[in-house]
C-alpha positions in Angstrom: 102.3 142.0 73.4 105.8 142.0 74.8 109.0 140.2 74.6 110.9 140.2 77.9 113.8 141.1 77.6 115.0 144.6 78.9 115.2 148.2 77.7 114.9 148.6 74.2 112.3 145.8 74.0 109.6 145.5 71.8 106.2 146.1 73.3 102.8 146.2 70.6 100.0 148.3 72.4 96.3 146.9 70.8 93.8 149.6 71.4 90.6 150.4 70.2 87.9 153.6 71.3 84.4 153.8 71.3 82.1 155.8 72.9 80.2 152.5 73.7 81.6 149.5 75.6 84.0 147.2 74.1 84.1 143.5 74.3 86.8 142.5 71.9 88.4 139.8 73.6 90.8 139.6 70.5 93.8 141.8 69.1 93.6 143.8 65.9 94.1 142.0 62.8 95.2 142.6 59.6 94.2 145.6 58.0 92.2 146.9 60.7 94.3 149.9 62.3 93.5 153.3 61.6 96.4 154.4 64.0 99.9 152.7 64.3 102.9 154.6 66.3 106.8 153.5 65.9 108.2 154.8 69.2 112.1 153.3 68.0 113.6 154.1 64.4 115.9 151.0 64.5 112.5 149.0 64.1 111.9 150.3 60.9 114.1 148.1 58.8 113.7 145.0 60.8 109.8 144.7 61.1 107.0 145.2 59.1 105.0 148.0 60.7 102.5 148.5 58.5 100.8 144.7 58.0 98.0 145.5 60.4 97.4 149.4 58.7 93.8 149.9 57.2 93.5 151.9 54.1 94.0 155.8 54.8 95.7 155.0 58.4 98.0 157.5 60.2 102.1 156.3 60.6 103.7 158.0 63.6 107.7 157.7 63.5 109.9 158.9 65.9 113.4 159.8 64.3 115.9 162.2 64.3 115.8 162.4 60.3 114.6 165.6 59.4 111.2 165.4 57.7 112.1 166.1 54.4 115.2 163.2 54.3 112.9 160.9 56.5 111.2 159.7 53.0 114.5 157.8 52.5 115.6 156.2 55.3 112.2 154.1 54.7 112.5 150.6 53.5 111.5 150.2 50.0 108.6 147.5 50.2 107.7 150.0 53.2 107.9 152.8 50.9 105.5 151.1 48.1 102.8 149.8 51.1 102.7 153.4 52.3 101.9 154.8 48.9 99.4 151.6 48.2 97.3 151.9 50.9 97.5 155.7 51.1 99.0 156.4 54.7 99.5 159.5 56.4 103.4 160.1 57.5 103.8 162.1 60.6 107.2 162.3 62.3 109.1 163.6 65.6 112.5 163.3 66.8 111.0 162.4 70.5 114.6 162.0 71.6 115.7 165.7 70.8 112.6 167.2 72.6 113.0 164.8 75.9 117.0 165.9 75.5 116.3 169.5 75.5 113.3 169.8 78.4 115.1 167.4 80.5 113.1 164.4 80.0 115.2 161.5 82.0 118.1 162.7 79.8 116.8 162.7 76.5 115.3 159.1 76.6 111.9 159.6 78.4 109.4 160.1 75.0 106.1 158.4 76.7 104.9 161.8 77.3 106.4 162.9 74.3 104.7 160.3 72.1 101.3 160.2 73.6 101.2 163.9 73.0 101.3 163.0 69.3 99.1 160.2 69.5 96.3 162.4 70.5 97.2 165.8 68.6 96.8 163.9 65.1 94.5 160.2 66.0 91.4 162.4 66.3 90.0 160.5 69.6 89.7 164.0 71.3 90.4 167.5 70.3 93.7 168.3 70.5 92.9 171.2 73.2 91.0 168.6 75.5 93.3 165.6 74.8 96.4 168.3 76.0 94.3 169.4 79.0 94.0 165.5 80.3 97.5 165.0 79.7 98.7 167.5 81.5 96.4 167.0 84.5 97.3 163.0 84.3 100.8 164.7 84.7 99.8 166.3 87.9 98.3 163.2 89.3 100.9 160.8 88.8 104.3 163.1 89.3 102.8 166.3 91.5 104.0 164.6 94.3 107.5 164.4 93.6 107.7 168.3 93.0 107.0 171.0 90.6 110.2 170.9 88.7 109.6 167.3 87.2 105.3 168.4 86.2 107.2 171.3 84.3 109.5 169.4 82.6 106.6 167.2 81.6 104.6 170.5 80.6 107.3 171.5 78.8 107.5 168.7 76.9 104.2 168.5 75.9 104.2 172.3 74.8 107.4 171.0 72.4 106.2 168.3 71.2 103.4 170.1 69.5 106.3 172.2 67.5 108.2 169.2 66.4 105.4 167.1 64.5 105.5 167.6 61.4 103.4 166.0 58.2 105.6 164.5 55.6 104.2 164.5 52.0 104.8 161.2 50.0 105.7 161.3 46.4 104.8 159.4 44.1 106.9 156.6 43.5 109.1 154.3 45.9 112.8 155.1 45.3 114.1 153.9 48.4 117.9 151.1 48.2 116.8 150.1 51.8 115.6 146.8 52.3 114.3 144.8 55.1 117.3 143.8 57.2 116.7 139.7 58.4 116.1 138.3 61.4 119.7 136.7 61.7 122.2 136.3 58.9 122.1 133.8 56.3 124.8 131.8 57.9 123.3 131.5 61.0 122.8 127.6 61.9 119.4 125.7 61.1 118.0 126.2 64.5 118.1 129.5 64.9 117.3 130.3 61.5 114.1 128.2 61.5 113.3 129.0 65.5 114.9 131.4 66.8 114.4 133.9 63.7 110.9 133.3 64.0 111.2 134.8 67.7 112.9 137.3 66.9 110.7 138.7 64.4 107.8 138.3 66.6 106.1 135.7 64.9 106.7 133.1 67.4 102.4 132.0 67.6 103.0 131.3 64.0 105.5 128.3 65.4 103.9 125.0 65.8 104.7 122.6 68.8 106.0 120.0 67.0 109.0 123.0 66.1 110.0 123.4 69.7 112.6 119.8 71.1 110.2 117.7 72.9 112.7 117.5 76.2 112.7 121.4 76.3 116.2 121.8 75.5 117.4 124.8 73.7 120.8 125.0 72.0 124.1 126.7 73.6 124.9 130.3 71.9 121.6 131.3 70.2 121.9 134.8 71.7 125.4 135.6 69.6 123.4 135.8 66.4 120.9 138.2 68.1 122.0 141.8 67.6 119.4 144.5 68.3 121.5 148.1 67.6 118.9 149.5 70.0 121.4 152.0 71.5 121.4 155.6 71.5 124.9 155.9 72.7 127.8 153.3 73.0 130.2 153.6 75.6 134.3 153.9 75.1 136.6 152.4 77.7 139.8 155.5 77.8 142.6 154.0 79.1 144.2 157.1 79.8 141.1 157.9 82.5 140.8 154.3 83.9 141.8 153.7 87.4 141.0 150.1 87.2 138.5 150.4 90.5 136.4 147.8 88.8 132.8 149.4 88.7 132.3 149.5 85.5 132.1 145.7 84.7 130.7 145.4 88.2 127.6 147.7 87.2 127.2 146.9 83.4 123.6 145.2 83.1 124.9 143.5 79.8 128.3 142.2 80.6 129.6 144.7 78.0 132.8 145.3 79.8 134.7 142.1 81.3 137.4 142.3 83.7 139.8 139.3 85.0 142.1 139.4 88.2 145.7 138.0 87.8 148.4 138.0 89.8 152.0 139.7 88.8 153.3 136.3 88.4 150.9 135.1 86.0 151.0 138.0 84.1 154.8 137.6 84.0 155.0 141.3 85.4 158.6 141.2 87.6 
């Protein structure tokens, strides 16, 4: 399950193991995963991760609080379903390993995460599930040289020493609470439609919801705003050269640039 937009998006991953064939033809529901994996922290407040956790299930977050603060960055209805249905809190700040072995500077974490997934999920040992990482490594990125397999190796190795078990208390205690799709004075479409997108609930909308002629209001992205981010840029006037590339290159229109004349800029 995907939404297409571009980096930063959110992608849901259904998958089940047996060591007979499956023929579920159907996504897991409710209550049913023994596994779930948070691969961005700024989805924490916004979604709710845990709906589709079966009693005893393991929580993989990757963040960059340390494990003993990451307790309270949780949301507190999060906090409460955690302790209700007895889950198992594992964390790693992905983005500081891939950073520090040179992982597509710091935001490559597939590796990173899927070395996780198998060290604590229990589909293989953790010895075997490393050794068929680390070939699939070879396979898919031996041809374009040793130095990127090592990084990947590396990686792997360091990932192992970041995960770390996170022992719940006993009560929630968290402030936090889940942040909305869009704000309260957003306008009755996208409040009723587009909010329902947003939080990835859109098979829950009925037909009769969407106009009939397939129009779609003007300016429903504006109300939209992801913080997906790891770093924002800053224009420095003092460095610019005004060559133009920047707003020629930005993906996301982020920096605009207009051309005027001297005269219509009343420069004499």
């Amino acid at each position: 399950m995907y939404d297409s937009k571009k980096a930063g998006a959110v992608t849901v991953s259904h998958l089940r193991f047996s060591p007979r064939p499956i023929r579920s033809s159907y996504l897991i529901e409710d209550g049913e995963a023994s596994f779930i994996g948070c691969h961005q922290p700024q989805f924490v407040d916004r979604f709710n991760l845990l709906e589709k956790a079966a009693r005893g299930a393991v929580f993989l977050l990757n963040t960059d609080e340390a494990p003993e603060k990451v307790w309270q960055t949780l949301p507190r209805s999060m906090q409460e379903e955690m302790l209700e249905k007895d889950i198992k809190l594992w964390v790693i700040n992905a983005y500081a390993v891939a950073k520090a072995t040179g992982m597509g500077m710091g935001r490559r974490i597939n590796t990173i995460m899927q070395t996780c997934f198998f060290a604590i999920s229990g589909v293989l040992t953790r010895e075997e599930a490393i050794e068929k990482i680390k070939n699939a490594v070879e396979k898919t990125y031996g041809r374009k040289g040793r130095k990127i397999v090592q990084r990947n190796f590396d990686a792997i190795n360091a990932s192992l020493a970041a995960l770390h078990e996170v022992t719940l208390p006993d009560a929630a205690d968290s402030d936090i609470e889940f942040q909305p799709p869009v704000p309260a004075e957003a306008p009755d479409f996208v409040r009723t439609i587009t909010a329902t997108l947003i939080a990835g609930k859109g098979d829950e909308l009925p037909v009769s919801a969407i106009p009939a002629d397939g129009s779609w209001p003007l300016g429903t992205a504006a109300w939209e705003k992801r913080s997906i981010a790891l770093e924002l840029p800053k224009w420095d006037a003092e460095l610019c050269i005004e060559c133009g590339k920047c707003p020629f290159v930005c993906p996301h229109s982020a920096i605009r640039s207009k051309v005027f004349t001297e005269d219509e800029l009343g420069v004499h």
